[in-house]
C-alpha positions as a Markdown table, in Angstrom:
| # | Residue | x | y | z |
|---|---|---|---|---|
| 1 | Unk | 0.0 | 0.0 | 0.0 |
| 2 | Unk | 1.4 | 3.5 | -0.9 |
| 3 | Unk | 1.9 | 5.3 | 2.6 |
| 4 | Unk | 0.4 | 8.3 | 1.2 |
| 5 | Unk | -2.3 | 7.2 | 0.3 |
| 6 | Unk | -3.2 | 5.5 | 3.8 |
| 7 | Unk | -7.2 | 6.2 | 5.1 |
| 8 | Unk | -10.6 | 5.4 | 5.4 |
| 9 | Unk | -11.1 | 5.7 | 1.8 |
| 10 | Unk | -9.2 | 5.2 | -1.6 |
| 11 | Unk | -7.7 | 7.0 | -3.5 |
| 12 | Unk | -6.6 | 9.7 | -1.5 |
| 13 | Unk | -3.6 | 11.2 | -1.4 |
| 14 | Unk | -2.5 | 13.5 | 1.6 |
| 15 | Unk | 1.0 | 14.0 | 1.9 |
| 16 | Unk | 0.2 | 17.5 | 1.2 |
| 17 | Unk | -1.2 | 17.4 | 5.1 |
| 18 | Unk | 0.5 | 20.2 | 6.6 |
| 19 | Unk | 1.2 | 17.8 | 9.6 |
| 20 | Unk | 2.9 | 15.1 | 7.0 |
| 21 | Unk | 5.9 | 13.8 | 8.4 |
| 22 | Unk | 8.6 | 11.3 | 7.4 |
| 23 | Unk | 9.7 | 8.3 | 9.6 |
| 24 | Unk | 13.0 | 6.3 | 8.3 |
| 25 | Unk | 13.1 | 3.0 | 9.9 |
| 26 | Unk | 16.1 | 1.6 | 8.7 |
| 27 | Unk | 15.5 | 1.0 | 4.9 |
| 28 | Unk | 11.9 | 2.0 | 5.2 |
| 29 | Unk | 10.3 | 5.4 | 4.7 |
| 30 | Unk | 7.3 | 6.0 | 5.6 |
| 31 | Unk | 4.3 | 9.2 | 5.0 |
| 32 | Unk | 2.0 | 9.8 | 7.8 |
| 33 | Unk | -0.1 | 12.2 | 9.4 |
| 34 | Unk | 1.6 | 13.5 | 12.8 |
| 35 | Unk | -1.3 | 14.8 | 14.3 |
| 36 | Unk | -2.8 | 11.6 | 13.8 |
| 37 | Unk | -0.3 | 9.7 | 15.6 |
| 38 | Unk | 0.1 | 11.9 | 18.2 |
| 39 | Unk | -3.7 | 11.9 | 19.4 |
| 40 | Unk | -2.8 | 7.9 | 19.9 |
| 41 | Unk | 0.6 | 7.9 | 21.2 |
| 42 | Unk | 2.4 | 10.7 | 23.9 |
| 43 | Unk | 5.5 | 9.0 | 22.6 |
| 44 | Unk | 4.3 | 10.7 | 19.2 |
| 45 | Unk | 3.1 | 13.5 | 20.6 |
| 46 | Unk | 6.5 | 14.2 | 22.5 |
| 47 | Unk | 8.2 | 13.6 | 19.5 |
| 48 | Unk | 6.6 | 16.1 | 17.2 |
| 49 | Unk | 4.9 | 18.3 | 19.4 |
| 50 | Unk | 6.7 | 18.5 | 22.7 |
| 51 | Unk | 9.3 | 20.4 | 24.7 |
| 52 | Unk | 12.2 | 18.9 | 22.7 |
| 53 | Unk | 10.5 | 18.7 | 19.2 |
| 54 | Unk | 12.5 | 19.7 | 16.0 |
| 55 | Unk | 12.1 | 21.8 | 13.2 |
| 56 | Unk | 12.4 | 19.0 | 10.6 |
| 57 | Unk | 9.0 | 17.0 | 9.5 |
| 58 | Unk | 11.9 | 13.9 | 8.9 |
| 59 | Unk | 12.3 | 11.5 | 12.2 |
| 60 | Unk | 14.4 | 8.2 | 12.1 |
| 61 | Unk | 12.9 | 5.0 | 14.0 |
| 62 | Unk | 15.3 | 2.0 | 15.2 |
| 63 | Unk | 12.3 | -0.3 | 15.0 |
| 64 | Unk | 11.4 | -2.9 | 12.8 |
| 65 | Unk | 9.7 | -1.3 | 9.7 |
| 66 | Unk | 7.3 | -4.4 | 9.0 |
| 67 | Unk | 6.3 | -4.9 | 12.5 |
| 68 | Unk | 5.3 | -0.7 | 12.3 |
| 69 | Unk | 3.7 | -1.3 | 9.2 |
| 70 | Unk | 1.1 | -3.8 | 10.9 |
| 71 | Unk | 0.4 | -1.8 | 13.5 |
| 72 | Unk | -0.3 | 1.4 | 11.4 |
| 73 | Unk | -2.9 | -0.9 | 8.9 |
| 74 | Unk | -4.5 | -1.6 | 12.9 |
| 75 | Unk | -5.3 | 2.1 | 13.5 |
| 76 | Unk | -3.9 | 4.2 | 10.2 |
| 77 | Unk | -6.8 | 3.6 | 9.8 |
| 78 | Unk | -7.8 | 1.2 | 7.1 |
| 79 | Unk | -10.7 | -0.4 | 9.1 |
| 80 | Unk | -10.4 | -3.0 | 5.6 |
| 81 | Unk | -9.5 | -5.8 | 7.8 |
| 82 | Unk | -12.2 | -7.8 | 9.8 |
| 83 | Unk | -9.6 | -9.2 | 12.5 |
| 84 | Unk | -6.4 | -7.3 | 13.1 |
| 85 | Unk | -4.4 | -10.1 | 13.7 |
| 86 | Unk | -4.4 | -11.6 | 10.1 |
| 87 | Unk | -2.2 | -11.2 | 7.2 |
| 88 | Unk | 0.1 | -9.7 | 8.9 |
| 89 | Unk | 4.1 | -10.3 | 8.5 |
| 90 | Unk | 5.1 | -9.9 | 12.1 |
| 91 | Unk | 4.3 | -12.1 | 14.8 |
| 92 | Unk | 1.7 | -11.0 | 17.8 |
| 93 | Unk | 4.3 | -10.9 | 20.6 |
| 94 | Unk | 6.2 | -8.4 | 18.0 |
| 95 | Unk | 3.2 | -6.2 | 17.2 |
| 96 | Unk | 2.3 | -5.9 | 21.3 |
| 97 | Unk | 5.6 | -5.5 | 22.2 |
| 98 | Unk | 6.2 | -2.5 | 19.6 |
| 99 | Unk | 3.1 | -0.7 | 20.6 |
| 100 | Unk | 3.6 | -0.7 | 23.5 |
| 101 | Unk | 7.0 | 0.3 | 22.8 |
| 102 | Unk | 5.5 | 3.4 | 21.2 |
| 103 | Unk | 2.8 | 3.9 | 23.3 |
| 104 | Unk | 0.2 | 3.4 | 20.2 |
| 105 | Unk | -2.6 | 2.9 | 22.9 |
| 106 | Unk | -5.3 | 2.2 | 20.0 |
| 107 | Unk | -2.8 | -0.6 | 18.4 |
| 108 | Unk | -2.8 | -2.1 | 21.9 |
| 109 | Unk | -6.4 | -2.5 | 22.8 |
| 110 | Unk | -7.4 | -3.7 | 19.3 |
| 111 | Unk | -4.4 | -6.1 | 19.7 |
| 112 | Unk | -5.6 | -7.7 | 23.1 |
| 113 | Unk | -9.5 | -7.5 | 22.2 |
| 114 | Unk | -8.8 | -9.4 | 18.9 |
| 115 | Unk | -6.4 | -12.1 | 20.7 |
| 116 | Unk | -8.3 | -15.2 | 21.0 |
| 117 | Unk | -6.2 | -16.7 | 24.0 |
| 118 | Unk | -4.9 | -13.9 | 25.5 |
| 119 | Unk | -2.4 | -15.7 | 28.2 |
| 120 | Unk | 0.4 | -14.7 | 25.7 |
| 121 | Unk | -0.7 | -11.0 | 26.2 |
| 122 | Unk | -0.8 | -11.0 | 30.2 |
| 123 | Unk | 2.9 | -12.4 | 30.2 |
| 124 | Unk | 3.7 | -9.3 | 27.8 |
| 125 | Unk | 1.7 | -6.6 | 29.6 |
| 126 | Unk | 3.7 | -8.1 | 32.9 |
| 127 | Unk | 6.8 | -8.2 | 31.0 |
| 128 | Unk | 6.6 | -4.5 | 30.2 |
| 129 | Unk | 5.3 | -2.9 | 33.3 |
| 130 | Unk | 1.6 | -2.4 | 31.7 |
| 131 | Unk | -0.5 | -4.2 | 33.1 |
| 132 | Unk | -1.8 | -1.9 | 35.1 |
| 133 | Unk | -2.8 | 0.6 | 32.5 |
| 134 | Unk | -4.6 | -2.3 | 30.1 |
| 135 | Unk | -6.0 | -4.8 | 32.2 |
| 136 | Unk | -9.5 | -3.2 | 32.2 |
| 137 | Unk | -9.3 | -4.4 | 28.4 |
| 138 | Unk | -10.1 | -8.1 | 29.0 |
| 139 | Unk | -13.5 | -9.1 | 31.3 |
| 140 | Unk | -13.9 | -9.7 | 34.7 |
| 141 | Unk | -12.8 | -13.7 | 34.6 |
| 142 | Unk | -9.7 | -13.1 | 31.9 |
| 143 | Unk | -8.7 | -9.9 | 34.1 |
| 144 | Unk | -8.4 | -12.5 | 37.6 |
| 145 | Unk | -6.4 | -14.8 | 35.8 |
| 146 | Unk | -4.2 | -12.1 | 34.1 |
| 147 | Unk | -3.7 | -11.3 | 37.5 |
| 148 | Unk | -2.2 | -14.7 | 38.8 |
| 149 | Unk | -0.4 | -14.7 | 35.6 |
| 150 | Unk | 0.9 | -11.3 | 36.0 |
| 151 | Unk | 2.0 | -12.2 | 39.9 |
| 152 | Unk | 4.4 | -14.9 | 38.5 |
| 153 | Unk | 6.4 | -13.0 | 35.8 |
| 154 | Unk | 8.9 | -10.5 | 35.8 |
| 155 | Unk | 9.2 | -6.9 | 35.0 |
| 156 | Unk | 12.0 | -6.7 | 31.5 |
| 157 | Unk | 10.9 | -3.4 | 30.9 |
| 158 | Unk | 9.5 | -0.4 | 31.6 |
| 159 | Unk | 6.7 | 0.8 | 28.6 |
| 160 | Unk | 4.1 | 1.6 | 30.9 |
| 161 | Unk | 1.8 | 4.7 | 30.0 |
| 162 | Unk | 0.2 | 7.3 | 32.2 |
| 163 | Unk | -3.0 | 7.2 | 29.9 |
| 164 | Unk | -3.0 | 10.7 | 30.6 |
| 165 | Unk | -5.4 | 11.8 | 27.8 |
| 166 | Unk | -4.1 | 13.6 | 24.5 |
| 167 | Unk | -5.0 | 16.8 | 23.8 |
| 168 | Unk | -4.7 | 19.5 | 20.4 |
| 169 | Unk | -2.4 | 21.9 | 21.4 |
| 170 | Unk | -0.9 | 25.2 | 19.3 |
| 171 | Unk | 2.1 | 23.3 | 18.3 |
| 172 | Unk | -0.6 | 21.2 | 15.9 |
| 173 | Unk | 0.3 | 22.9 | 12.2 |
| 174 | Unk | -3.2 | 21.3 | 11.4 |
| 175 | Unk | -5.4 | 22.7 | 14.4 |
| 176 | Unk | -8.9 | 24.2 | 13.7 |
| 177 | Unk | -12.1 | 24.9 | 14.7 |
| 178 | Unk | -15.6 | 23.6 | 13.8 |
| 179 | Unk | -18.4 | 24.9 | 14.8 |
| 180 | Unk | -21.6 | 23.1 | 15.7 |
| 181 | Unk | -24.6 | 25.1 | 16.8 |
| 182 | Unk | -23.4 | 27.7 | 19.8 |
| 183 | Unk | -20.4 | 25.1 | 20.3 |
| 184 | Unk | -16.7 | 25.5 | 19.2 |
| 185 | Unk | -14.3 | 22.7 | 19.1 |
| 186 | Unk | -10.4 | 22.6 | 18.6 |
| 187 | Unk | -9.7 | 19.8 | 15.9 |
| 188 | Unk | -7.0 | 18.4 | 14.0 |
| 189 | Unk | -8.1 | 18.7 | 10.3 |
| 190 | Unk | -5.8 | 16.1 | 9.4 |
| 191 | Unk | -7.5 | 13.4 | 11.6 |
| 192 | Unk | -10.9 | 14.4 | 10.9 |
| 193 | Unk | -10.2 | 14.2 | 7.4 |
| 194 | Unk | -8.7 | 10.7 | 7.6 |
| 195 | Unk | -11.5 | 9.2 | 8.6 |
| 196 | Unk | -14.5 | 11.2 | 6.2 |
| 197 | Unk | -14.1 | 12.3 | 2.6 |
| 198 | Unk | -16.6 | 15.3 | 3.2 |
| 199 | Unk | -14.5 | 16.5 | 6.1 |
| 200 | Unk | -11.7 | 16.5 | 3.6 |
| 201 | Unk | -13.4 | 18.3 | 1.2 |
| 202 | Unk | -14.6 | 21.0 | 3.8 |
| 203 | Unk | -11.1 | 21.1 | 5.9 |
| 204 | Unk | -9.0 | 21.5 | 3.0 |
| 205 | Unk | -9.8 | 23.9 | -0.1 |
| 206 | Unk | -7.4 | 23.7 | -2.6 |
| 207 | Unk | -4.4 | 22.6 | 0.0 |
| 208 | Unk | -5.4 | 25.1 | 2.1 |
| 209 | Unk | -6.6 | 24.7 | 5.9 |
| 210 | Unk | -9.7 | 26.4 | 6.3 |
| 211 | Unk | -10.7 | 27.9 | 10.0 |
| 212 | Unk | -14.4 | 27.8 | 11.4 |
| 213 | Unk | -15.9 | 25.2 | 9.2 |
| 214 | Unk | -19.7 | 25.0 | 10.8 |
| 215 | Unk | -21.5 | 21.7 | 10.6 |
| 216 | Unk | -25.3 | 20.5 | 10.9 |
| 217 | Unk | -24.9 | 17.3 | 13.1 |
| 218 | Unk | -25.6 | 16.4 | 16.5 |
| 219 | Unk | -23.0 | 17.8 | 19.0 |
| 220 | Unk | -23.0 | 14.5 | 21.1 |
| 221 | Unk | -21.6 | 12.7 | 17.6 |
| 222 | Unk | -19.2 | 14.7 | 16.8 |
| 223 | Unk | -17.7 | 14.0 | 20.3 |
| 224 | Unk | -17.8 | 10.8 | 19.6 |
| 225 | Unk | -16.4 | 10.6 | 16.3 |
| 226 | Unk | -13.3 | 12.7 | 17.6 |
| 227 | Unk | -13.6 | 10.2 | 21.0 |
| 228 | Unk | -13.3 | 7.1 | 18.4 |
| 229 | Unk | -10.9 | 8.1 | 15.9 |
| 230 | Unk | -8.1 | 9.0 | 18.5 |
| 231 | Unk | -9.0 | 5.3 | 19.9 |
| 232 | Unk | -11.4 | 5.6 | 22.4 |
| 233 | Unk | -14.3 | 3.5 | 22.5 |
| 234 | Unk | -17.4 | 5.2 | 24.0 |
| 235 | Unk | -20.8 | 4.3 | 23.5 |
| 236 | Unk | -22.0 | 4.5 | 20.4 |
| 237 | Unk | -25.9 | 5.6 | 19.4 |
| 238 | Unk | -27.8 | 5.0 | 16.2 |
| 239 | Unk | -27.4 | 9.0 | 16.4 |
| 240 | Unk | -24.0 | 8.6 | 16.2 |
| 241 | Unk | -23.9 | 5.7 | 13.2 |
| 242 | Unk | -26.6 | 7.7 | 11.3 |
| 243 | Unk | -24.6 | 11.0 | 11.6 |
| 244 | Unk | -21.0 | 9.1 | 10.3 |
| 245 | Unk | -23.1 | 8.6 | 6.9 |
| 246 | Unk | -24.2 | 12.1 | 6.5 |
| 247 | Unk | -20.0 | 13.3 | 7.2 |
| 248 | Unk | -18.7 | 10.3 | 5.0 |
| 249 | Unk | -17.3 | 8.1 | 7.7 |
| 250 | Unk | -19.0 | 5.1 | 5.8 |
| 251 | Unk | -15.6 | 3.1 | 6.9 |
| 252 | Unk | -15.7 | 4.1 | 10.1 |
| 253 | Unk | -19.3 | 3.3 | 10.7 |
| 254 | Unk | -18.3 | -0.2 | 9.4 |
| 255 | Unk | -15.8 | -0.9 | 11.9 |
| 256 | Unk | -18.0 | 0.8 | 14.8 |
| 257 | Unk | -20.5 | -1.9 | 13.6 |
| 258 | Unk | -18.2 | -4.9 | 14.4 |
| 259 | Unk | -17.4 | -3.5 | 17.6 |
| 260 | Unk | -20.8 | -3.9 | 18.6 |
| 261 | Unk | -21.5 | -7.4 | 17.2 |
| 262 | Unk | -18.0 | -8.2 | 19.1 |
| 263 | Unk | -19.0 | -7.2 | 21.9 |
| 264 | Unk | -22.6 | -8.9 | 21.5 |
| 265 | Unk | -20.7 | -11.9 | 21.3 |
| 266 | Unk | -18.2 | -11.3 | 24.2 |
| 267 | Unk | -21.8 | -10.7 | 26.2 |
| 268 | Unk | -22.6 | -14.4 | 25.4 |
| 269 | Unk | -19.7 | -16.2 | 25.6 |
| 270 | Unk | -19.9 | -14.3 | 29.6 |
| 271 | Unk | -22.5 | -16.0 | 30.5 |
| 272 | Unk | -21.4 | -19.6 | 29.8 |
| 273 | Unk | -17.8 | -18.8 | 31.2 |
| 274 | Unk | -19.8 | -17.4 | 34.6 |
| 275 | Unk | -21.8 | -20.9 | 34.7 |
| 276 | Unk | -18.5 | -22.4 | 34.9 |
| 277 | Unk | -17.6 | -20.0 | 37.9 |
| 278 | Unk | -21.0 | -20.4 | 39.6 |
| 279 | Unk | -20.4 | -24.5 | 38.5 |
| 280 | Unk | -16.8 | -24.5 | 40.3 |
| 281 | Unk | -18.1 | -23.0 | 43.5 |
| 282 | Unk | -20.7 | -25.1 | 43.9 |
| 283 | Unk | -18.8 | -28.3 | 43.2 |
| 284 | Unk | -16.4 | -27.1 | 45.7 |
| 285 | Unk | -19.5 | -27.0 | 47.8 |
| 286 | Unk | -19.5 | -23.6 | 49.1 |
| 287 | Unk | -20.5 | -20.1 | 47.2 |
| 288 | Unk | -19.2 | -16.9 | 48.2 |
| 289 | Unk | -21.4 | -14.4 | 47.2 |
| 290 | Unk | -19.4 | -11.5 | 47.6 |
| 291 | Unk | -16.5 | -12.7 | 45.6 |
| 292 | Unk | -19.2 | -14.1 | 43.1 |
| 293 | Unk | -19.6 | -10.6 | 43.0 |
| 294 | Unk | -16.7 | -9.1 | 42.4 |
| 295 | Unk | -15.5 | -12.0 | 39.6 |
| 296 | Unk | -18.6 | -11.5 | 37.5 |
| 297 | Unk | -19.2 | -7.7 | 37.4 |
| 298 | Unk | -21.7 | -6.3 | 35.1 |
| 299 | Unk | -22.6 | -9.9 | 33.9 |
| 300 | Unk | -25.9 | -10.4 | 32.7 |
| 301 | Unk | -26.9 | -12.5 | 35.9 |
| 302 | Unk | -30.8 | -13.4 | 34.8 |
| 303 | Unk | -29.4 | -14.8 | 31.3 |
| 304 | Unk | -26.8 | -16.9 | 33.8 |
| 305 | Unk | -29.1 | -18.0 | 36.1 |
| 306 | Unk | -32.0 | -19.5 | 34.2 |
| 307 | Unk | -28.9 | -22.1 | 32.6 |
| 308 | Unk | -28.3 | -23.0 | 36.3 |
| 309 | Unk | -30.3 | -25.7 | 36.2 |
| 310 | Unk | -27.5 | -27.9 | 38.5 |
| 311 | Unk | -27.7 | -25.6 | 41.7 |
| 312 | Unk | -30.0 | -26.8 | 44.6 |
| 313 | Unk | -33.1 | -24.6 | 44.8 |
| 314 | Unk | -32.5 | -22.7 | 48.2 |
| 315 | Unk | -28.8 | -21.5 | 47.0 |
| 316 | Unk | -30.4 | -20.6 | 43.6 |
| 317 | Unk | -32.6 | -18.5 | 45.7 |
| 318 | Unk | -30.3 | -17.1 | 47.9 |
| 319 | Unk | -28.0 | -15.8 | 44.7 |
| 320 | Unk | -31.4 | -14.1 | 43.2 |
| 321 | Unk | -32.3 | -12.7 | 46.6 |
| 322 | Unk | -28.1 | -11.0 | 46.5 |
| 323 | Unk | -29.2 | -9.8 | 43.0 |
| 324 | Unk | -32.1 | -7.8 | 43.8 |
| 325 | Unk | -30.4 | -6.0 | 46.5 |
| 326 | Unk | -28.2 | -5.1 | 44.4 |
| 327 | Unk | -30.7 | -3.6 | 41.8 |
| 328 | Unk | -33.5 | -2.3 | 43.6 |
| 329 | Unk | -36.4 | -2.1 | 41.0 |
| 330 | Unk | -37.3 | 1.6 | 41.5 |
| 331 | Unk | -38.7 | 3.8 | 38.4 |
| 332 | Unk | -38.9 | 7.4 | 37.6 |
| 333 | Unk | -41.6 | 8.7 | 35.2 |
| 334 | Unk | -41.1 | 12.2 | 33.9 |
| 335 | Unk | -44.7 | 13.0 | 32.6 |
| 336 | Unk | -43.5 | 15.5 | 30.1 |
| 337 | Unk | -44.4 | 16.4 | 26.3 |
| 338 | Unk | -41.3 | 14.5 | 25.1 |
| 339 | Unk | -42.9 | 11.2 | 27.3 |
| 340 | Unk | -39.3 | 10.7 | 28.5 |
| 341 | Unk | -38.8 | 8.2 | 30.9 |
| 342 | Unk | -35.8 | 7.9 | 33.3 |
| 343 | Unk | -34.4 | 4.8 | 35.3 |
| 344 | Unk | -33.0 | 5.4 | 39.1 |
| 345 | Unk | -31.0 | 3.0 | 40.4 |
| 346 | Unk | -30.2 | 3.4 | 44.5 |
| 347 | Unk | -26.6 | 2.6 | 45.7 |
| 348 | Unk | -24.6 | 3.4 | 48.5 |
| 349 | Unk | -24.8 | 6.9 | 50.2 |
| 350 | Unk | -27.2 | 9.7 | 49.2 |
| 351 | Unk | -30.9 | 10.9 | 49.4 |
| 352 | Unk | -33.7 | 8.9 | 51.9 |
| 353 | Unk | -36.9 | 10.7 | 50.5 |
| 354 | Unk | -39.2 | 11.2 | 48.0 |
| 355 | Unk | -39.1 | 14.7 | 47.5 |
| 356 | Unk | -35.7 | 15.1 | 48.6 |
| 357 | Unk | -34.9 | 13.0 | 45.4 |
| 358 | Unk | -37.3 | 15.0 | 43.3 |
| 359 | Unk | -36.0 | 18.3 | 44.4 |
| 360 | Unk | -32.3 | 16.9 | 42.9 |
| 361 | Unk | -33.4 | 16.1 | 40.1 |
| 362 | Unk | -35.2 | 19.5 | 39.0 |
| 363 | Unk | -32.2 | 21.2 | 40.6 |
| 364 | Unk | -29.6 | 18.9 | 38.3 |
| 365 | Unk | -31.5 | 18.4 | 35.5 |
| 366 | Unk | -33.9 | 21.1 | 35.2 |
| 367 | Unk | -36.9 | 18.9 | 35.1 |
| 368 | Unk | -40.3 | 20.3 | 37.1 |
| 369 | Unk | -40.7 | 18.3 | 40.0 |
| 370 | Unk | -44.6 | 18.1 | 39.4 |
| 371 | Unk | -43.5 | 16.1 | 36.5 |
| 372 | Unk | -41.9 | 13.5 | 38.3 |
| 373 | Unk | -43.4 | 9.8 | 39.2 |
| 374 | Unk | -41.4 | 7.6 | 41.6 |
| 375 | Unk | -42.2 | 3.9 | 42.0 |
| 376 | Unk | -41.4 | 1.0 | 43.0 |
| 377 | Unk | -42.3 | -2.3 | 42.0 |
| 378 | Unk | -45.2 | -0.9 | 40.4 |
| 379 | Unk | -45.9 | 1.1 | 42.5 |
| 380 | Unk | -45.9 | 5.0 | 42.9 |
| 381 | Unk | -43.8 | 6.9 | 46.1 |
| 382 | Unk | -45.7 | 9.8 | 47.7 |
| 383 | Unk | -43.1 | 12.4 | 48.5 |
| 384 | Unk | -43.4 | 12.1 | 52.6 |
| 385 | Unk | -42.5 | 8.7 | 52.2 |
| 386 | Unk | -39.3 | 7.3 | 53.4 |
| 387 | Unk | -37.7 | 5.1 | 51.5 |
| 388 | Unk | -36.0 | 3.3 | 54.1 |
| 389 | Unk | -39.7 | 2.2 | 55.0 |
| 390 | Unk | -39.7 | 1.0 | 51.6 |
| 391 | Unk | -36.6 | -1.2 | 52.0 |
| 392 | Unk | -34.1 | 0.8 | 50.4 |
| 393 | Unk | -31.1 | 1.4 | 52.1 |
| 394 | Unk | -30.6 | 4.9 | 54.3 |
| 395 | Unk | -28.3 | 7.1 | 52.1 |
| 396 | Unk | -27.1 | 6.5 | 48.5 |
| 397 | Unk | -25.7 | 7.7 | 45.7 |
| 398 | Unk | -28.2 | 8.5 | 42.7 |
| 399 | Unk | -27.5 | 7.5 | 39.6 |
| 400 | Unk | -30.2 | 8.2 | 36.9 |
| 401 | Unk | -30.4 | 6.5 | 33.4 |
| 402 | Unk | -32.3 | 7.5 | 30.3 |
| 403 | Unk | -33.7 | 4.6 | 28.3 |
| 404 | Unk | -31.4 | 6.4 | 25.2 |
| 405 | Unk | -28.6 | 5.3 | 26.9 |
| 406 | Unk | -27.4 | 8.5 | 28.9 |
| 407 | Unk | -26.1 | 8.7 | 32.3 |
| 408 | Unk | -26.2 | 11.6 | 34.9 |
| 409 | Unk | -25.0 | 11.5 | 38.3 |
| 410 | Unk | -26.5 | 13.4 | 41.2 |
């Protein structure tokens, strides 16, 4: 593939970027965006824009140039490959190693979400101080056994990453703003442009950067393509997916697709490795719940426990009874025009009545408290009721969902 012609879609050229730069690795050359690169990597970001960075848009690289090269077709990005992992020249020990190496913190996620056994990746991350910054990568039952793993192996080296986030700064030659309603954000053109052919179009006129390009899409999606292209992985809506049509991203969109159907599947394969948890345990004929707990976070417990068909009825019960007390099954109704609905879920800490809890949420969100319905179970909360009398904990922390997906704390 001709370096400058890297991207989300063909034929296009942009080594006329005006934040191209050359890395020479040993008898390789190769064309890239900077800014790009930098919004993945502070080892890129140091090197072009930081305290010490030179003049010259030429660096040289003592690092394998083929290993590189298949870690720049993982985020570059070409987004043509279904599994990162295939076709490439270098081995997977190799590709981790290097990116971590470089601090290519994109490369290294894709790399240890794609890895089907990913033992070989804990003694790495271990290897190279990093475990710590990636472990939250794998699920709850491949992150305990990374641990044990990780507890047995030696430190080599030190390529562990503050994961400090990466910002645009002044020293970008491609920095801009779009605007987006009353908002203003500071881009990079060049990584924008990388990933939509009508950004291109609208960033660059003729070569030239243009300042203050305005665009008609939701705010929340343009965060998240920005979020997503420098290698974050937020939630993605069908906002979002519809809006990465209307700027271009059709690549893009592609790829966020197979995120979600990989992490569909990860969601199933959970539950039968959590009936082999819940199977141990029993076998070894205790259960401890808490540690249950904590092993098999966010799993999708009433999917696991209908397939428990092998645990005696009383200690089935006893697990569903830990469940519910974890998830109290209280609903808000906001009866506004919109007919928008909004989940609260009780934790630890916080607010004991009604109204005090009503009162929060017009302060927070803005929303009339005459609007709002509490229930639970069914059934609606007068505001002078306690809901300590109502079984609830004294005192949590409130956190509200809206059936879209969005999250606000109190």
């Amino acid at each position: 593939m001709d370096d400058r012609t890297r991207g989300a879609f063909e034929d296009f050229d942009h080594s006329s970027f005006p934040d191209t730069v050359f890395l020479r690795m040993r008898k390789r050359s190769f064309v890239l965006s900077g800014s790009y690169l930098a919004l993945q990597s502070p080892f890129f970001h140091n090197l072009f824009y930081g305290a010490s960075k030179e003049e010259s848009r030429s660096y040289q690289l003592d690092v394998d140039p083929a290993t590189f090269e298949d870690l720049i077709d993982t985020i570059y990005p070409c987004y043509k490959r279904s599994n990162c992992c295939s076709d490439c020249s270098s081995s997977f020990s190799d590709r981790l190693i290097l990116a971590l190496q470089l601090k290519m913190r994109c490369a290294v996620k894709r790399l240890l979400r794609e890895k089907t056994n990913p033992d070989e990746a804990f003694v790495i991350l271990r290897e190279c101080n990093a475990w710590d910054q990636y472990k939250d990568v794998f699920d709850a039952e491949d992150e305990r056994r990374g641990e044990e793993i990780a507890k047995a192996v030696r430190v080599k080296r030190d390529y562990s990453d503050s994961m400090h986030p990466l910002t645009v700064t002044d020293d970008f030659p491609d920095l801009t703003r779009v605007n987006i309603g009353v908002a203003s954000f500071v881009v990079s053109a060049s990584m924008l442009s990388l990933h939509s052919s009508i950004l291109r179009s609208l960033l660059f006129v003729d070569d030239n950067l243009i300042q203050g390009v305005s665009l008609n899409i939701d705010p929340s999606s343009f965060i998240t393509f920005v979020k997503v292209t420098s290698g974050s992985l937020p939630d993605f809506s069908t906002v979002f997916l519809d809006d990465l049509v209307s700027m271009g991203a059709t690549n893009l969109r592609k790829y966020c697709i197979s995120l979600l159907k990989s992490t569909v599947k990860r969601s199933i394969d959970r539950v039968s490795s959590i009936i082999s948890l819940i199977r141990h345990h029993h076998n070894q004929g205790e259960l401890n719940i808490h540690k249950f707990f904590e092993l098999a976070r966010g799993a999708p417990f009433n999917a696991i426990l209908n397939e428990c068909s092998f645990i005696p009825s009383d200690l089935l019960s006893s697990i569903r009874s830990k469940i519910s007390e974890c998830s109290i099954p209280l609903r808000i109704e906001v009866c506004d025009q919109s007919n928008c609905s909004l989940h609260l879920i009780l934790k630890r800490g916080g607010l004991e009545q009604a109204d005090q809890i009503k009162a929060a949420i017009q302060s927070h969100l803005g929303i009339d408290r005459d609007l709002i319905r509490i229930l639970i179970n069914g059934n609606r909360v007068a505001d002078g009721v306690c809901l300590v009398d109502q079984g609830i904990e004294s005192g949590s922390v409130i956190e509200i969902y809206q059936e879209q997906g969005g999250c606000y704390r109190l």
